[in-house]
C-alpha positions in Angstrom: -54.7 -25.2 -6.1 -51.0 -26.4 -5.9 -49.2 -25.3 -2.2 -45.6 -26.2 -1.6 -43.8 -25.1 1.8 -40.0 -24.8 1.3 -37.1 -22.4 2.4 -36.4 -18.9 0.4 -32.6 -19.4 -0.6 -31.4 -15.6 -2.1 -32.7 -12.5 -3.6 -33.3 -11.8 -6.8 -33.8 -9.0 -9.5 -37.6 -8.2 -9.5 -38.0 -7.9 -6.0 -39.0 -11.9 -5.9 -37.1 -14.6 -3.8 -35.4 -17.4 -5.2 -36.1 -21.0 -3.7 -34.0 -23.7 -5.2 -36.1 -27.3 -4.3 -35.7 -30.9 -5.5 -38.5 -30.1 -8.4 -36.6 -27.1 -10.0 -36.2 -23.1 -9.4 -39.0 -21.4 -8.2 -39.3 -17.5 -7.8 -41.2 -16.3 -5.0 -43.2 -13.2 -4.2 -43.8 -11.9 -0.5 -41.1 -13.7 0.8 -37.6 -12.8 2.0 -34.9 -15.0 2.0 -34.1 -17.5 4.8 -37.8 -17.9 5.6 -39.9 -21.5 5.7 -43.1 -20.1 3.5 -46.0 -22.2 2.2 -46.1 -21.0 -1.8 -48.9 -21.0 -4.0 -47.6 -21.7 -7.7 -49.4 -19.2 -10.0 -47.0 -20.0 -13.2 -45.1 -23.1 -14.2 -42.9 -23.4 -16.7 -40.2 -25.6 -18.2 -37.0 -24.3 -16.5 -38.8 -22.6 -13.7 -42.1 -22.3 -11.6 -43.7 -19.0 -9.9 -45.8 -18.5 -6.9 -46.5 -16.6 -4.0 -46.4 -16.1 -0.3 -49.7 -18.1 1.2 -48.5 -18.6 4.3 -45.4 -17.5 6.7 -43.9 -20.2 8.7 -41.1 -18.8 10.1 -40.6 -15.6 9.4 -37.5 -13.7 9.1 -36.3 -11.2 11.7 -36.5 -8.5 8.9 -40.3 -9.3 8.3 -42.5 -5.8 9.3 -46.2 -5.8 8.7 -47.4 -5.3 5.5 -47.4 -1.2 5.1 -49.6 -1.5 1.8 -52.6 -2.3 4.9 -51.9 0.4 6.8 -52.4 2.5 3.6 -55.9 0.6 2.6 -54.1 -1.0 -0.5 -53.4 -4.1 0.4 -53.7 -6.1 -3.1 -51.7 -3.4 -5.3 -48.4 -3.9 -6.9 -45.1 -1.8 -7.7 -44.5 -1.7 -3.4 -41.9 -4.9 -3.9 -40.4 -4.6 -0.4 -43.5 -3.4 1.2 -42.9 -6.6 4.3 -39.4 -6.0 4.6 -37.5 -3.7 6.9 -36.1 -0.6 5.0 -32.4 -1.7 5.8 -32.8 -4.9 4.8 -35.0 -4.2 1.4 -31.3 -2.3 0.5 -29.4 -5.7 1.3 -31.8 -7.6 -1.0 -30.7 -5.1 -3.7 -27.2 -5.2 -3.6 -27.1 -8.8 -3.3 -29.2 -8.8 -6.6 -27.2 -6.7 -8.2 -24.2 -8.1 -7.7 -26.1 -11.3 -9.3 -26.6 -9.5 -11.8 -23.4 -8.3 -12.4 -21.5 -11.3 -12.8 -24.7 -13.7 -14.1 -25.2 -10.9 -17.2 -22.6 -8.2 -17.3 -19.9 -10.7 -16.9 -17.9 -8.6 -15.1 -14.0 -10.5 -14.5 -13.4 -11.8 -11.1 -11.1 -9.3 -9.6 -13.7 -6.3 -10.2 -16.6 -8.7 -9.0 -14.2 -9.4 -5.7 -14.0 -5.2 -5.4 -17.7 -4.5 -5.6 -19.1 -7.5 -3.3 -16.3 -5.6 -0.9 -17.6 -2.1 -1.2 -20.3 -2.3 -3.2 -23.3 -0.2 -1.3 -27.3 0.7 -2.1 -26.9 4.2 -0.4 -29.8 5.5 0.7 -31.4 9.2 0.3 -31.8 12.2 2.2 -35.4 12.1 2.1 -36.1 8.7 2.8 -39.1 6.5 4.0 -42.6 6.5 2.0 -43.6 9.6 0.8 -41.1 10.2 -2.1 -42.5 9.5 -5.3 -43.1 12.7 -7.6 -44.7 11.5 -10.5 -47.7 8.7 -10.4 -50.1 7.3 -13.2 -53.4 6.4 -11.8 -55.4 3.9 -14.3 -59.2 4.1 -13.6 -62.0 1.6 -13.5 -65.6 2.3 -12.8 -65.1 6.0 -12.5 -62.2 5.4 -9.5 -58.5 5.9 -9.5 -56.9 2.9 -9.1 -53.7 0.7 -9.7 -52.7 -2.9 -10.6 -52.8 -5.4 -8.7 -49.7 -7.2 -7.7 -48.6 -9.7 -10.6 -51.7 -9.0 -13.1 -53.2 -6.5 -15.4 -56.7 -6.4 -13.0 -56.7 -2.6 -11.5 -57.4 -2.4 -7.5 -59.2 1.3 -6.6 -57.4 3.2 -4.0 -57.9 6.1 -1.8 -54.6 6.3 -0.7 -51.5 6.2 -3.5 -48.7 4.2 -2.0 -45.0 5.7 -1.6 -46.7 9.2 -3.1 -45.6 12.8 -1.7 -48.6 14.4 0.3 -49.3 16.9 -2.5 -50.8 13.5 -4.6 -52.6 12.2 -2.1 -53.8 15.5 -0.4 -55.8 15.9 -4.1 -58.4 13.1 -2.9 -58.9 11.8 -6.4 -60.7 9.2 -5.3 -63.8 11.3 -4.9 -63.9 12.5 -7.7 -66.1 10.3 -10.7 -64.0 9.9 -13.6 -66.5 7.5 -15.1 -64.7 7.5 -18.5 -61.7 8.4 -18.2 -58.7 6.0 -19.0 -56.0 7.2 -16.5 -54.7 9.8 -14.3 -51.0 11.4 -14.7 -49.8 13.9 -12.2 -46.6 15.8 -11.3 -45.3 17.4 -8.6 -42.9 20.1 -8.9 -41.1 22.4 -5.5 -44.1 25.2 -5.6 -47.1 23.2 -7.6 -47.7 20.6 -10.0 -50.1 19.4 -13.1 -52.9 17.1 -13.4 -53.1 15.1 -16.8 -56.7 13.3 -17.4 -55.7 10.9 -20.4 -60.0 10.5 -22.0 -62.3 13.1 -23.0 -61.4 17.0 -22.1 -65.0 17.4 -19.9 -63.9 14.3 -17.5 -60.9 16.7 -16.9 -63.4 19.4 -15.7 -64.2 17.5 -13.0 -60.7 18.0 -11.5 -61.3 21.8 -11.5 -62.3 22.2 -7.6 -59.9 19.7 -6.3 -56.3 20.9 -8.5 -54.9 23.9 -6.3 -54.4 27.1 -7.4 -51.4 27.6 -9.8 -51.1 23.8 -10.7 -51.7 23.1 -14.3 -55.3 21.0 -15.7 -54.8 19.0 -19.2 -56.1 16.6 -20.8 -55.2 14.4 -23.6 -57.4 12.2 -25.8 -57.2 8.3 -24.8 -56.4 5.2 -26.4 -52.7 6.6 -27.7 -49.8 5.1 -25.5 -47.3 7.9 -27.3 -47.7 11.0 -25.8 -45.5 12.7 -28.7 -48.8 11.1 -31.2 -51.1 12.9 -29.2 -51.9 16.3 -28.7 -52.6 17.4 -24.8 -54.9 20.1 -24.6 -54.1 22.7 -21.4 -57.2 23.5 -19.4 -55.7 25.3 -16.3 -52.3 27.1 -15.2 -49.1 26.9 -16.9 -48.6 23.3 -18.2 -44.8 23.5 -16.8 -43.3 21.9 -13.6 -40.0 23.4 -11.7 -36.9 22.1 -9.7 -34.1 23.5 -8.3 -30.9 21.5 -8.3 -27.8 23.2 -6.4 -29.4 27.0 -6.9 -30.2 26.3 -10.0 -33.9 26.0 -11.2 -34.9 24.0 -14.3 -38.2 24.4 -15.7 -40.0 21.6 -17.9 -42.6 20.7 -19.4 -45.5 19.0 -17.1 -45.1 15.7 -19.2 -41.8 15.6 -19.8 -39.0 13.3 -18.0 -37.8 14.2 -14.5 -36.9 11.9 -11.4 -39.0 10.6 -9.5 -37.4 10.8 -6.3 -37.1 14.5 -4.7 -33.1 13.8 -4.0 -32.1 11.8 -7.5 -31.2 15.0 -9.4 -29.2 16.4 -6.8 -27.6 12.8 -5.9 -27.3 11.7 -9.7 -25.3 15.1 -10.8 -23.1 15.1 -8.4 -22.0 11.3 -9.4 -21.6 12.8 -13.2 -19.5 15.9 -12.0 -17.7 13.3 -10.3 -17.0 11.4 -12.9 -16.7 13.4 -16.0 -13.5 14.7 -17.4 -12.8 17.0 -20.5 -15.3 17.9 -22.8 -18.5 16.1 -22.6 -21.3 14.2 -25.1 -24.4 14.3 -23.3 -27.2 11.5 -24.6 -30.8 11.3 -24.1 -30.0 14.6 -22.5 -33.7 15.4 -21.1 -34.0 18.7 -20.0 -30.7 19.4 -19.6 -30.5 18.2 -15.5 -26.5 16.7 -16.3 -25.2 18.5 -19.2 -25.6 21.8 -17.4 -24.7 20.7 -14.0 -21.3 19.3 -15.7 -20.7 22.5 -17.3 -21.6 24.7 -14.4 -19.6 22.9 -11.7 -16.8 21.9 -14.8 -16.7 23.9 -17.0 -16.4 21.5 -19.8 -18.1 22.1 -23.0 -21.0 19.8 -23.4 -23.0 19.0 -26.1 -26.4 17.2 -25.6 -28.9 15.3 -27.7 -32.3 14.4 -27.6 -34.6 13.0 -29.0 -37.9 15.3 -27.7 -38.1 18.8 -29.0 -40.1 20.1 -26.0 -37.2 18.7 -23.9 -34.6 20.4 -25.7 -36.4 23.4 -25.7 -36.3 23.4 -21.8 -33.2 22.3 -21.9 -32.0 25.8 -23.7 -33.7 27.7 -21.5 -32.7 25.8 -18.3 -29.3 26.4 -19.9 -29.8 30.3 -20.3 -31.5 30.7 -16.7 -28.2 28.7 -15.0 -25.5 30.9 -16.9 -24.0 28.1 -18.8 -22.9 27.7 -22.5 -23.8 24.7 -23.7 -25.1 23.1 -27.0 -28.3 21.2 -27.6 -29.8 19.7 -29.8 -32.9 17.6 -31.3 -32.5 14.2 -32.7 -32.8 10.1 -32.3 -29.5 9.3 -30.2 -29.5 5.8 -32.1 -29.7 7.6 -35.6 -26.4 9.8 -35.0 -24.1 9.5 -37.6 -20.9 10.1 -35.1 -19.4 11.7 -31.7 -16.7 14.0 -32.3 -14.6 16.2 -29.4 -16.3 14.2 -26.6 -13.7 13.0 -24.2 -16.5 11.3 -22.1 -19.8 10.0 -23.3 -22.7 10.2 -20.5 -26.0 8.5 -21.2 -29.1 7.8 -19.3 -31.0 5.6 -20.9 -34.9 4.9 -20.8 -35.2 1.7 -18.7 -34.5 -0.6 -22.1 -31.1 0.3 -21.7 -28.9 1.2 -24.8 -29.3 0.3 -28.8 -26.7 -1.5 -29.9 -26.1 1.2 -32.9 -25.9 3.7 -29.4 -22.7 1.4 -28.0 -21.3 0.7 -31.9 -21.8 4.8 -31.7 -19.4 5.5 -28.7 -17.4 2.5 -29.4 -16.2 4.4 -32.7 -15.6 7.8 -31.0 -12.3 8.9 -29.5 -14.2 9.4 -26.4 -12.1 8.1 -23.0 -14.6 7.6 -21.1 -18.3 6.9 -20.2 -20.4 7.7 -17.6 -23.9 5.1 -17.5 -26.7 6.0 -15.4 -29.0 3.1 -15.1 -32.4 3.2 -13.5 -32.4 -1.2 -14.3 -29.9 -3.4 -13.6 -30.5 -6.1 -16.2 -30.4 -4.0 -19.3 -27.1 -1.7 -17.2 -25.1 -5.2 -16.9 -25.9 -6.0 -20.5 -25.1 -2.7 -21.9 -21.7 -3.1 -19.8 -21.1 -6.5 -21.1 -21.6 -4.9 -24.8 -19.1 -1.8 -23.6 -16.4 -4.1 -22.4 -16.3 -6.3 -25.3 -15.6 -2.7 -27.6 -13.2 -1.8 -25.9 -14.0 -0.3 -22.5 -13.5 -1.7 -18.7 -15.7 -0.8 -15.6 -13.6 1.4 -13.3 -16.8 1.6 -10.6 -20.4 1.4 -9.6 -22.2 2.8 -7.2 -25.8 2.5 -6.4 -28.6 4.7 -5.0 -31.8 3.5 -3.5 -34.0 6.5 -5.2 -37.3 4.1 -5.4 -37.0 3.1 -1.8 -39.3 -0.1 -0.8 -39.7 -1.1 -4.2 -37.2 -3.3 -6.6 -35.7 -0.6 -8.6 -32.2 1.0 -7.7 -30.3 3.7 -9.6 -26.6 3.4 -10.9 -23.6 5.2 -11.7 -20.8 3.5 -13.6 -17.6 4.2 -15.2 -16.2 2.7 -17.9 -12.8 3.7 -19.6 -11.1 2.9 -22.8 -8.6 0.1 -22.5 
């Protein structure tokens, strides 16, 4: 097996370290930068080798013990920053990002000068290790379980890392789901729903352990697209609620929300912020931004999307709050044109925007756009892509909504020039 100590130089985008030694690049998991480690190599390649922490020789003042062996999990991935201090997982970020930034999105010097001033990963209300809303569970040998860190194997847990006590307090791990393919559940402010993705009697087996007024589906495995499959509801109402600012939007239990508890609340406001005139809302959702801009606004706001189910909430979100505005079903990369927008707002999925999408807003008359970015790779190439049509970054700003992992959330601005 092939060990090499050396000294972790700088962060970078993943959650890895970057060591920079005599015998080329090497990214580094486990480790945090400044520290002498001993590395196991796991991947080598031409321009660059992997590996991971074996050993800690001197560690770094930020170094905690590893919280994934507190929780019983030690081996399981997606908990990045689990062995660094909260604080100092935030620095990691922004340094990243502003990597990022220059390395991809190209951003000129002067604006890169202004954000590695003020740029900022702000952290939430509700922070710490019980935030996340929305877990899938794969299962092996009848057990809930999740990936191991860096490979496909699955790890059984009794204890879902970074999970809101409503998850955990459902004991899935003793239940047998012997069958079964994975485990999808959300958690809404008063209850949640329980998707078993396999055959509709494994989902029986969740009937004693689902509280009363969640919701019990199940939906036929082997079919990565939900919208290809149909999901059959077993128990309660199949919907999940939030209330954002007084008002309460109700969705369907597998459609799109945040993760974090405070993202809605912190994401809107940066949109109101930001938004002026009469707004385009793509890959609208359920309607979180499009109605919070018209509400606190009063903008008219169109948005698009391409999930029927969400549009439907998004109509009635849209009735419940009071608000007139427009939505409507349909592939944001197929639109023929934006007309009346004077700003464009789109939240991507992670993949970031289609080409055809920035071509799209690039050919409006729309003034401005608003970019909310859950990665920061496809965010500074999308930005890239927007400043060479026409448009310049005015600001970013950053939110640690997936706290001790390697994902932040973004808000930019961009304005016609």
């Amino acid at each position: 097996m092939n060990h090499v100590e050396l000294t972790v130089d700088a962060p970078a985008a993943g959650g890895e370290s970057v060591a920079r030694t005599a015998g080329g690049v090497i990214f580094v998991s486990g480790a945090i930068p400044g520290e002498r480690v001993r590395v196991e190599i796991t991947e080598t390649k031409k321009s660059f080798s992997r590996g991971r922490v074996a050993e800690v020789c001197e560690p770094s003042p930020h170094r905690v013990p590893d919280r994934r062996i507190a929780w019983g999990c030690p081996d399981v991935g997606g908990v990045e920053y689990a062995h660094v201090s909260l604080d100092h997982s935030r620095e990691l970020k922004r340094v990243a990002a502003l990597d990022q930034f220059a390395r991809i999105g190209k951003f000129d010097r002067e604006l890169m000068d202004q954000l590695e001033r003020e740029f900022r990963v702000t952290p939430p209300v509700n922070d710490g290790e019980e935030w996340r809303t929305r877990v899938q569970l794969a299962v092996t040998g009848g057990c809930v379980g999740m990936y191991r860190a860096g490979s496909h194997d699955i790890v059984p847990v009794t204890h879902v890392p970074l999970a809101v006590p409503g998850i955990n307090d459902l004991n899935l791990h003793q239940v047998d789901l012997t069958g079964a393919e994975r485990v999808e559940i959300a958690v809404g402010e008063a209850g949640g729903a329980v998707t078993v993705v396999g055959r509709e009697e494994i989902a029986h087996r969740l009937a004693e352990v689902v509280p009363e007024g969640w919701s019990l589906m199940s939906r036929a495995a082997g079919r990565r697209n939900r919208s290809s499959a149909v999901t059959t509801l077993l128990a309660g109402p199949g919907r999940v609620s939030h209330t954002v600012r007084g008002v309460t939007f109700d969705l369907d239990a597998e459609g799109f929300w945040q993760v974090h508890p405070d993202a809605a609340d912190i994401l809107s406001r940066g949109v109101v912020e930001r938004v002026r005139g009469d707004v385009a809302d793509l890959f609208c959702g359920a309607g979180l931004l499009a109605i919070m801009v018209a509400r606190e606004t009063g903008a008219r706001v169109w948005g698009v999307e391409g999930s029927a189910l969400a549009i439907e909430s998004a109509r009635s979100n849209a009735k419940r709050a009071g608000v007139d505005a427009t939505f409507d079903v349909g592939r944001v990369e197929k639109l023929g044109a934006l007309t009346g927008a004077d700003t464009v707002v789109v939240d991507p999925p992670r993949a970031g925007l289609d080409p055809a999408v920035i071509r799209l807003i690039a050919s409006s008359t729309c003034g401005r756009v608003v970019y909310v970015s859950c990665d920061g790779a496809t965010f500074s190439r999308d930005a890239q892509r927007l400043q060479n049509s026409g448009f310049q970054c005015r600001d970013i700003q950053a939110f640690d909504l997936f706290p001790l992992t390697a994902h932040v959330e973004f808000i930019g601005t961009f304005d016609r020039v």
